[in-house]
C-alpha positions in Angstrom: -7.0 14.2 -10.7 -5.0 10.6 -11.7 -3.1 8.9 -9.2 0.6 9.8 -10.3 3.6 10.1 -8.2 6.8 12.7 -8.4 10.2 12.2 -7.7 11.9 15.0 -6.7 15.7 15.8 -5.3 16.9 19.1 -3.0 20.5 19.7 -2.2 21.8 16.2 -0.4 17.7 15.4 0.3 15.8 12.5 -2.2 11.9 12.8 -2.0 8.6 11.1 -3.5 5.3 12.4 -3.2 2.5 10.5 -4.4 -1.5 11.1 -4.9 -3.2 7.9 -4.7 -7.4 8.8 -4.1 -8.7 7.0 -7.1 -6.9 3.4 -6.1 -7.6 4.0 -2.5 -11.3 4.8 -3.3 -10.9 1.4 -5.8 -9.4 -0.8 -2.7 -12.1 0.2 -0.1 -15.0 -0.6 -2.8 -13.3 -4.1 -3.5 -13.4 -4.9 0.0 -16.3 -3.0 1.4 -14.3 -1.3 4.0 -16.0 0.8 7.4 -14.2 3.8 7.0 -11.4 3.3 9.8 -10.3 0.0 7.2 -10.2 2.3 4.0 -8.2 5.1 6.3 -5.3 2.4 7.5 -5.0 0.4 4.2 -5.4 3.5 2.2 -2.0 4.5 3.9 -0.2 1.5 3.6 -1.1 1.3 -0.1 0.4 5.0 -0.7 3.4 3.9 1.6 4.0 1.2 -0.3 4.2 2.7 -3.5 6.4 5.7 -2.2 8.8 2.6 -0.9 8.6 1.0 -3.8 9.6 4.2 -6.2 12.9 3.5 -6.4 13.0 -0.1 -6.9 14.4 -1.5 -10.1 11.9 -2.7 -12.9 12.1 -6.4 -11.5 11.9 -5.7 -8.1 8.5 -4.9 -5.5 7.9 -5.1 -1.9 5.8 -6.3 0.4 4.4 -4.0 3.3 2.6 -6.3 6.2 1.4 -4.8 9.1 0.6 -6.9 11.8 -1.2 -5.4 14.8 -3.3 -7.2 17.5 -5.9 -5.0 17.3 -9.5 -5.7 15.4 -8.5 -4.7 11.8 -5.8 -7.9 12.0 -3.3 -8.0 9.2 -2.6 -5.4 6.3 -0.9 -6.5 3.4 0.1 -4.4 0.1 1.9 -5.5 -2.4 3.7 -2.5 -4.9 5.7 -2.4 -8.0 8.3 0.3 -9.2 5.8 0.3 -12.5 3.3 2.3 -9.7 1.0 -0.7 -9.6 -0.3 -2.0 -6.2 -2.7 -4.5 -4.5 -3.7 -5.0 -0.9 -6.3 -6.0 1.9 -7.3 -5.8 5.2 -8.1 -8.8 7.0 -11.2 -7.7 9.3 -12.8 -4.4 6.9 -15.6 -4.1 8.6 -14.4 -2.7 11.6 -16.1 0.4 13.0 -14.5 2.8 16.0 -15.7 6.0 16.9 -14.0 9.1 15.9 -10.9 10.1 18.1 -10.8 14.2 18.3 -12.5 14.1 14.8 -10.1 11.4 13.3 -10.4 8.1 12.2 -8.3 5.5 15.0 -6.3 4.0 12.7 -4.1 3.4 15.9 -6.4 1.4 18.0 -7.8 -0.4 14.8 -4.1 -1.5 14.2 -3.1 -2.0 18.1 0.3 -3.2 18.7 2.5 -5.6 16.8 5.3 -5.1 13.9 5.6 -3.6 10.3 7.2 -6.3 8.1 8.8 -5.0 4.9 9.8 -8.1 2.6 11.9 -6.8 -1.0 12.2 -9.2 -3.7 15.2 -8.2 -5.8 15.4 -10.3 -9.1 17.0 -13.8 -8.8 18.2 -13.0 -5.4 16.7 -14.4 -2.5 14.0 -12.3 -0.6 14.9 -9.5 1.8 12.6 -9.1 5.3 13.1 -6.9 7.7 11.2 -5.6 10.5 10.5 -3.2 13.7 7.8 -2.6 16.6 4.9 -0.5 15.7 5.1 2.9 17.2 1.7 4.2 17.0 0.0 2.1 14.6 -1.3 4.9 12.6 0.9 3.9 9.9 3.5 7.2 8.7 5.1 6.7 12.0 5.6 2.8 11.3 7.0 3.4 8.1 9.4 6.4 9.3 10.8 3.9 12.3 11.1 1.1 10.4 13.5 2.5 8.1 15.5 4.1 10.7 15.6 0.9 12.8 15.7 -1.8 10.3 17.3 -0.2 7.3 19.3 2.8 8.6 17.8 5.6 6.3 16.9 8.4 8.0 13.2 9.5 6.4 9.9 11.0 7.4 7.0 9.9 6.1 3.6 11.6 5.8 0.0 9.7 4.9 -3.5 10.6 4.7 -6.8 9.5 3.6 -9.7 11.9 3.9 -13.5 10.0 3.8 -16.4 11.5 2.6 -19.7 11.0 4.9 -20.8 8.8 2.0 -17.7 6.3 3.1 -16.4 6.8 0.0 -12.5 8.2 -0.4 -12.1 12.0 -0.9 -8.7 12.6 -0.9 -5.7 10.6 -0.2 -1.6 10.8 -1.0 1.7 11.0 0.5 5.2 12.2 0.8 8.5 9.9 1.7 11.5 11.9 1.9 15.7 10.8 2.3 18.3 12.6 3.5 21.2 11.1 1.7 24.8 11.3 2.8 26.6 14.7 2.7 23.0 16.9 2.6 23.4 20.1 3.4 22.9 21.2 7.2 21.0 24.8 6.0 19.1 22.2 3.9 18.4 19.9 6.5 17.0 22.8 8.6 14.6 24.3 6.0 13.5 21.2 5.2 12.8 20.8 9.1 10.9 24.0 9.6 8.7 23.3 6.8 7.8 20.0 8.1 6.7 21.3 11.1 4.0 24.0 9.3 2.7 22.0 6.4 -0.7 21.1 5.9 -1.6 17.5 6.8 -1.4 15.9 3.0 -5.0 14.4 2.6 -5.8 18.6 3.0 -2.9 19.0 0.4 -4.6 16.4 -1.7 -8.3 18.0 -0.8 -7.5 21.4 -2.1 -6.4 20.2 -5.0 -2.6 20.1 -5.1 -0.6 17.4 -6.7 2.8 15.5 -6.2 4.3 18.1 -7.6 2.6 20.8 -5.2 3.0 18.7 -2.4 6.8 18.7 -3.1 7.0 22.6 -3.9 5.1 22.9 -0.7 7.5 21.0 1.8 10.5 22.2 -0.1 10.3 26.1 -0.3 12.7 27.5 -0.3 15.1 25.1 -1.5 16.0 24.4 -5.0 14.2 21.9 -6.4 14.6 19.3 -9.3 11.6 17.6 -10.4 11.7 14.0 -12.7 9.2 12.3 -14.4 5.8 11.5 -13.5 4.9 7.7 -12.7 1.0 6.8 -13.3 -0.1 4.7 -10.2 -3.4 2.6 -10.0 -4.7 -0.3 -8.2 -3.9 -3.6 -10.2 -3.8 -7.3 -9.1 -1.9 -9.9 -10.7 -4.7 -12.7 -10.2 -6.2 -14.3 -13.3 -8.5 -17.5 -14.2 -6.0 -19.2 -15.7 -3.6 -18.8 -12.2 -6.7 -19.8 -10.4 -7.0 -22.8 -12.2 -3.3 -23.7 -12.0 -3.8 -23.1 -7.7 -6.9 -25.9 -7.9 -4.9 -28.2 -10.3 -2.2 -27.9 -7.0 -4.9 -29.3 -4.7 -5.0 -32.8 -6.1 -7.2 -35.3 -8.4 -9.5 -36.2 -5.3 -9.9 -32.5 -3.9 -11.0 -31.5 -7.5 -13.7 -34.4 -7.8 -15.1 -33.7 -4.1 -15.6 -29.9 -5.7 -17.1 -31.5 -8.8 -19.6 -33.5 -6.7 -20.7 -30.3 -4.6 -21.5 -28.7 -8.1 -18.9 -26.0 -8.3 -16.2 -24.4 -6.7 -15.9 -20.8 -6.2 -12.2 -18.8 -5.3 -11.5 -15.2 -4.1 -8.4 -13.3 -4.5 -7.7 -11.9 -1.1 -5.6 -9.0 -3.1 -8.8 -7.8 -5.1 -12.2 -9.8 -3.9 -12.0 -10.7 -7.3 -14.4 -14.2 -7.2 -13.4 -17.0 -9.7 -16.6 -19.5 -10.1 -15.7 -23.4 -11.8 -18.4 -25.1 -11.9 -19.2 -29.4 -11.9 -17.9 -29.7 -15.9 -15.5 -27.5 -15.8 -13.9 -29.2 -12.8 -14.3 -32.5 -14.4 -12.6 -31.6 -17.6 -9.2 -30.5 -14.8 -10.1 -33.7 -12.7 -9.4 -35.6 -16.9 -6.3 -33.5 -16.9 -4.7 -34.6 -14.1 -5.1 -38.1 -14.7 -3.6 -37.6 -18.2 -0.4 -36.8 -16.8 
């Protein structure tokens, strides 16, 4: 199945659902994440991109979640075009199981959720709230309560294979706007409280559209279009280059006397290798202008 999202409205309720395995499975192989790392940035990619689904074209957020314990920071960038990117700074952390879960809690400890929006020419919004449980849905759900007023829930999972490698993994994010309907509101109450967790949802093969049917029945639904989602980092040589060029004529020679210069993109592990001549020719450059 492709990562794809659907966005989805009920009487006076606004919803996204979202199944995101491939570019979950593509992030943890990047980075070489220990399963607990591909469980707790596998879910803050998803909720990004279920935040970010109703941004305008020139708009994306930032989700940074910043937790003292051992998996340090996790930052995911996402795009209303369904694109994200994202990393976790320790992802070779490796807890035990808790009841048969992965402790995406403990990993993350205690700390805040930071949500930063960039909206066009406008300056930069950031807001942010304590981290409830660190498992990641629950940060999400609070934040926008606390810091933006929006009454939501928010479900994410990730399910690992014993390979390590990611078997399953989506989410829902879902609005109650002003005026819903209180018959609504209750339906859509009881059913949260009987649905399947979603990486099962996921795992048995239902999509975003499922997933929607599935916490909605019994409600009339309208479904939109589908959004295509995938992993995708906005790193290239050339903005490599222009990043080295920033460092200075005599940085750029000390690099050219070591021999070479090598440069990874946190976002993607991508690795960027200059070597002597090539750093030369940008040492020439500078001193041109």
């Amino acid at each position: 199945m492709n990562d794809h999202l659907i966005r989805a409205t009920a009487p006076g309720i606004r919803a996204f659902a979202a199944v995101t395995t491939n570019l979950v499975e593509e992030a943890r192989r990047r980075h070489n994440c220990f399963p607990v790392a591909t469980a707790a940035l596998g879910r803050t990619l998803t909720g990004a991109l279920l935040m970010a689904a109703n941004l305008k074209t020139a708009e994306s957020l930032t989700v940074r979640i910043s937790g003292d314990g051992p998996l340090g920071e996790i930052v995911t960038d996402a795009y209303p075009d369904g694109s994200v990117r994202g990393y976790v700074r320790n992802p070779f952390v490796d807890l035990p199981l808790n009841n048969g879960k992965w402790d995406v809690g403990q990993a993350v400890g205690s700390g805040h959720i930071y949500v930063t929006r960039f909206v066009g020419l406008k300056q930069p919004f950031t807001g942010s709230s304590a981290l409830v449980s660190g498992e990641i849905a629950e940060d999400i759900t609070q934040y926008l309560t606390v810091s933006e007023q929006t009454p939501s829930s928010v479900a994410l999972g990730v399910l690992i294979a014993p390979d390590t490698t990611t078997t399953a993994a989506g989410g829902f994010f879902i609005q109650a706007l002003p005026g819903a309907e209180e018959n609504a509101l209750i339906t859509l109450e009881n059913n949260l409280r009987q649905v399947p967790s979603v990486s099962h949802m996921v795992h048995s093969g239902k999509d975003a559209k499922g997933i929607i049917e599935t916490v909605f029945a019994g409600l009339p639904i309208t479904m939109y279009d589908q959004l295509d989602l995938m992993f995708n980092c906005q790193c290239s040589r050339e903005r490599v280059q222009n990043m080295l060029v920033s460092l200075g004529i005599d940085e750029i020679k000390q690099m050219a006397a070591e021999g070479q210069a090598e440069v990874c993109c946190h976002f993607c592990s991508e690795k960027y290798n200059f070597d002597a001549s090539e750093l030369i020719d940008i040492s020439k450059q500078l001193e041109a202008t």
